[in-house]
N, C-alpha and C positions, 0 to 999 in steps of 0.2 A: 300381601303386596302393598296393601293400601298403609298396613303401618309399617313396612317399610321403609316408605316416600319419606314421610316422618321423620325417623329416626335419622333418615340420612342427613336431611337438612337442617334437622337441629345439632348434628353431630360438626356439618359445616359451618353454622351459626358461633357454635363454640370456639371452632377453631380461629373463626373471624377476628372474634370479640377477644380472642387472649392473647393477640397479636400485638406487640409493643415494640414500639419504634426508641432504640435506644441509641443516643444523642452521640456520636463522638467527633472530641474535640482535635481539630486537624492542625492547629497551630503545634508546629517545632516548637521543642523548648531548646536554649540558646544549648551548642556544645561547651564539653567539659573539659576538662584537664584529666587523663587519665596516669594514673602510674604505678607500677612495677617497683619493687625495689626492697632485697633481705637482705639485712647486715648481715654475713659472719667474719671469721677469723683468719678468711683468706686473704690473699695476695692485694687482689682487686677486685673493688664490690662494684657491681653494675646499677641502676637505673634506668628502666624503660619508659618511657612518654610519647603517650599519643591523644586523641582528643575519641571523646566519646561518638554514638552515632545514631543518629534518631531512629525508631523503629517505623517512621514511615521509609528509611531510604533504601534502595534497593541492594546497595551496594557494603554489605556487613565486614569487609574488612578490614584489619588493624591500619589507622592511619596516624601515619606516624608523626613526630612530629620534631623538627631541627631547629636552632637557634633557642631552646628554651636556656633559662637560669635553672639550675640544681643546688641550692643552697644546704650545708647540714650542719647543724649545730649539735652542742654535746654541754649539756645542762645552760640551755639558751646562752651559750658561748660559740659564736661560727667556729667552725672548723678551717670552714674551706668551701670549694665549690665543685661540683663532678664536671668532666672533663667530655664533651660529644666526640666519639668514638672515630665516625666517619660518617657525615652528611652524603652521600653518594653511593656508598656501599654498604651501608648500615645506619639508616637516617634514627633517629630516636633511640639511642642506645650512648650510655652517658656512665663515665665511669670512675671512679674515684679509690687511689691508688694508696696502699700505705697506714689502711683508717685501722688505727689499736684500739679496740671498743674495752668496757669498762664493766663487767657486771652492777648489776643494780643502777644502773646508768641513765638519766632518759635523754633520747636521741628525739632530732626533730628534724625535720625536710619540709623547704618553702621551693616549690616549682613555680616559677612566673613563666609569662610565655606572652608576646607587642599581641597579639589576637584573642588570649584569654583572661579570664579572670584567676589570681594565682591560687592556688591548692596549698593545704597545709597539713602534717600529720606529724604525729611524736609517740613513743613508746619507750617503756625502760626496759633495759635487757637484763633476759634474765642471767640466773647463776649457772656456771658450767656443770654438768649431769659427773654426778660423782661415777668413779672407777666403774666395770660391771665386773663380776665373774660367772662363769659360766660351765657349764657341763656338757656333754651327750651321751646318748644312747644311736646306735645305727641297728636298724631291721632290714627287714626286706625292704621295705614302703618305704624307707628313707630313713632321715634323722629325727630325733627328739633333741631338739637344743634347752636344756636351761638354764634361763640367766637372772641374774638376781644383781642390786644396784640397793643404795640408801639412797632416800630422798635425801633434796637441801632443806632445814627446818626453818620454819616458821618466816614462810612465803608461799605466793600459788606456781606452781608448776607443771608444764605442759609438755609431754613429749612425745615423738616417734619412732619406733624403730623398725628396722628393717634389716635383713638379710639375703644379699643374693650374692650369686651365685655367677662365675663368668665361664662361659663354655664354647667348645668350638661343635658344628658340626657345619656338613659336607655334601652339596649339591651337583649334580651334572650340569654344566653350560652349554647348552644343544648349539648357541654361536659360537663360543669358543672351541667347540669340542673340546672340554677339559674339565676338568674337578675343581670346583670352588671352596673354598676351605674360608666360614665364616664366623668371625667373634661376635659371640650376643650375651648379655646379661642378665637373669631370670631373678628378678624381686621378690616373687610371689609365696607367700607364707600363709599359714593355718595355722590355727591354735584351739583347745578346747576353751582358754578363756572366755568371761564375757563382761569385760570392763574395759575392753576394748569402743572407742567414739563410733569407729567409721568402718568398721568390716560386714563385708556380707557372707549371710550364711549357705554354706555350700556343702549339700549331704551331712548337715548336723556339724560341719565346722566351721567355724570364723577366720575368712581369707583375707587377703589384700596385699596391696606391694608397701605398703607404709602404713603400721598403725599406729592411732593416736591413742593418747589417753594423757590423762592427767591426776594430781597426787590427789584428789578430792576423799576424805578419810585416812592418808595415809600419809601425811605431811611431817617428813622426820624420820617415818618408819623406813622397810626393808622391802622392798617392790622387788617379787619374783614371778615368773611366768613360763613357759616352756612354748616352742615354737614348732612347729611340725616345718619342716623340707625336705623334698623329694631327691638328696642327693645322699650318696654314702662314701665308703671309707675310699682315699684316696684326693678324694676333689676339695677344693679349698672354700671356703665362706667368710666373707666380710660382714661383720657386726657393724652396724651404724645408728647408737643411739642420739638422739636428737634434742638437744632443749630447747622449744621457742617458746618466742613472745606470746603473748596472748591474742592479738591481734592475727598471727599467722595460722595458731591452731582453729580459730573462727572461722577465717576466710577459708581456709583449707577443707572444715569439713562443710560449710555452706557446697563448696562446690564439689564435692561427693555428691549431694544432696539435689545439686542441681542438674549433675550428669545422670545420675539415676529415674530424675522425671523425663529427662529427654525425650519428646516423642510421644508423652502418655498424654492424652488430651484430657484426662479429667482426674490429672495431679493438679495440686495445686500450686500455682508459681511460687519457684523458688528465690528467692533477691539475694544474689551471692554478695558475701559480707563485705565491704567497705570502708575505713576508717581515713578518709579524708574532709575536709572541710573546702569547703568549695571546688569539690572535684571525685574522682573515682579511683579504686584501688586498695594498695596495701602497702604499707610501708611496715617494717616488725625486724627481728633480730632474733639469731641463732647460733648454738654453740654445737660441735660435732665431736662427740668421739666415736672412735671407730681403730678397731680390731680385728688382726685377719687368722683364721683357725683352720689349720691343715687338718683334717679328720683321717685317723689313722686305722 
């Protein structure tokens, strides 16, 4: 007992003495310029802006932000300026109609805003993702898709692709008393590959609704790969291979990366990727092809 007493108060001693007061600093840093915004090939490309949000505030959501400038140039030539959508019903949402981008291009966007400091960001877009072909097999377990593409030679390239799938099924309405008949879209793919960026493994396979990857060793060559789906003969599948910027594939798997720590207290913070200059975000460019395959 007597060395008990002891131990115990040297054991509180310790715990005293290892005690450190560590300093944090409570000044806000000023807010940012936040922004959204992926070229592609469509109709009309959007822009989102809103302002950043200090991690002391209580209040984490997207604030938006009306009256900005949306400037975009196309080899530091303006283009033109994005157009705010509706201040009232969709404030921070800005869109710009009609934009023919350019492979090997570099695009630039200067967001001002009477409250902030302006943001800047530029990337060159890349080459559109050559033709694919492709094959299947159907089992029990579903499909085996293979598909195979040529790289573009002697540049970097970065892509995604995915395959889903559109299906209806059918629930009971206990208010309506009636049958609900609903459309939904299934992305979700597997593959034995593993040169895949951003899939997680699941019973020994590599899943996800969009894989990344990019030509690193195979720039010029012949990129094939085979995809597993859970759907068979009869139902239809859209093919959608993807080439982006570089900037988009960074951002993109940063934030894999950062929904994945979600919640685990002794991951390490993740800083989802950013390419603006005095501000937050992504600005980057993409080209789509896409194919749709009746499986027979």
């Amino acid at each position: 007992m007597y060395y008990f007493k002891y131990i115990t108060a040297a054991i509180f001693m310790i715990t005293i003495s290892c005690e450190k007061e560590i300093p944090f600093k409570e000044e806000e840093s000023a807010s940012r310029l936040v922004v959204q915004a992926e070229l592609t090939q469509a109709d009309t490309n959007y822009c989102l802006v809103s302002q950043s949000v200090s991690i002391l505030s209580n209040d984490f959501s997207a604030k938006t932000l009306s009256n900005a400038k949306v400037e975009i140039f196309e080899n530091d030539v303006k283009l033109g300026e994005f157009v705010e959508y509706n201040p009232l019903t969709r404030p921070g949402v800005y869109y710009y109609s009609n934009l023919v981008l350019t492979p090997l291009t570099n695009y630039k966007l200067v967001v001002s805003h009477p409250d902030f400091e302006s943001a800047e960001s530029s990337f060159t877009m890349p080459s559109k993702a050559n033709d694919i072909e492709y094959s299947y097999e159907i089992s029990e377990r579903g499909t085996d898709l293979h598909v195979a593409f040529t790289d573009q030679a002697n540049e970097i390239n970065n892509y995604g692709i995915s395959v889903y799938y559109t299906g209806t099924s059918t629930y009971y309405d206990y208010e309506l008393e009636d049958s609900i008949e609903v459309t939904y879209d299934d992305y979700f793919i597997c593959t034995q590959e593993t040169f895949f960026d951003n899939t997680a493994n699941i019973n020994g396979k590599f899943c996800g609704l969009e894989l990344l990857f990019d030509d690193k060793n195979k720039d010029g060559s012949r990129i094939s790969f085979t995809l597993e789906k859970g759907v068979g003969s009869g139902d239809t599948l859209n093919i959608q291979l993807n080439s982006y910027s570089e900037g988009i594939i960074k951002h993109r798997l940063s934030l894999d990366k950062y929904w994945q720590t979600e919640g685990n207290f002794f991951a390490e913070p993740v800083q989802v990727y950013s390419n603006f200059t005095n501000g937050f975000g992504i600005f980057g460019g993409y080209w789509s092809y896409e194919k749709e395959l009746v499986l027979e």
